[in-house]
C-alpha positions in Angstrom: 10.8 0.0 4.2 14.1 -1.3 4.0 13.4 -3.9 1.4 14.7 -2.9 -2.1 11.7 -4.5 -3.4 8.2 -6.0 -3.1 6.9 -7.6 -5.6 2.6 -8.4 -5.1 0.4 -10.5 -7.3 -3.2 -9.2 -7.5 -5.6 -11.8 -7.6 -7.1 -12.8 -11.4 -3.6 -11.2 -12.6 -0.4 -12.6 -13.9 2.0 -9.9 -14.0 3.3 -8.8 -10.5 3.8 -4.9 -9.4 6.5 -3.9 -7.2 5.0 -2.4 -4.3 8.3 -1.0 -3.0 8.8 1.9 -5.3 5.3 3.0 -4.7 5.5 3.2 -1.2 7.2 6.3 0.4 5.8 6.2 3.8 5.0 3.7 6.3 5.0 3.7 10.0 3.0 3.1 13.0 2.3 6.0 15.2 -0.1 5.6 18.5 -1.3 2.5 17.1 -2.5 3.9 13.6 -0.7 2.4 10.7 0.9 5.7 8.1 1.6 5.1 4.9 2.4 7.6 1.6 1.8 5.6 -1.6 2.9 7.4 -5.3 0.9 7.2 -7.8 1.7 8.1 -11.3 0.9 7.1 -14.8 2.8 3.5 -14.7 2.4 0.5 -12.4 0.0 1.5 -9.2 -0.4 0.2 -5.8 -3.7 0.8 -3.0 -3.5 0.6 0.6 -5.3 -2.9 0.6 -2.2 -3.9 -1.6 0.1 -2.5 1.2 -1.9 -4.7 3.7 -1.8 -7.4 1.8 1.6 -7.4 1.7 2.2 -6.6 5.5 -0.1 -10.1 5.8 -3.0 -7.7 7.0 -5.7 -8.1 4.7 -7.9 -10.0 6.7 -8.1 -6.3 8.9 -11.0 -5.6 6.1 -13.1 -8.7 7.0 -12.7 -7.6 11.2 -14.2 -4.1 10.3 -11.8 -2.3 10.8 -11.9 1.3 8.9 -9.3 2.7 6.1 -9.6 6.4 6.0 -7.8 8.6 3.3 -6.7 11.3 4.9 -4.7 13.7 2.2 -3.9 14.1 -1.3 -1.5 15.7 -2.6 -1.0 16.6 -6.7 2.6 17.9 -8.5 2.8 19.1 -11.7 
């Protein structure tokens, strides 16, 4: 969170996103990893992005479950 930026490469892609503005939340709270990503109509970001970049991705491939829990909409 205290990185100014994070730039990711998607796989088949050649542009990269910056994953830092996207991300409001992150933290780790009785062993569950938070995180609050924004979403709008420019440059987008998932959770297995935000894993990817925490070197975490292989947490997928181990089973382990990714559960949306909210979703919140402004106008």
């Amino acid at each position: 969170m205290a990185a100014s930026s994070c730039p990711i490469r998607r796989p088949n892609r050649r542009t990269t996103v910056d994953l830092r503005p996207l991300l409001e939340e992150l933290s780790v709270e009785e062993g569950v990893l938070r995180m609050r990503l924004r979403a709008g109509s420019g440059a987008s970001a998932g959770p297995w992005d935000v894993l990817a970049a925490l070197g975490l991705s292989d947490l997928g491939l181990e089973g382990v479950p990714l559960r949306r829990t909210t979703v919140e909409i402004q106008s």
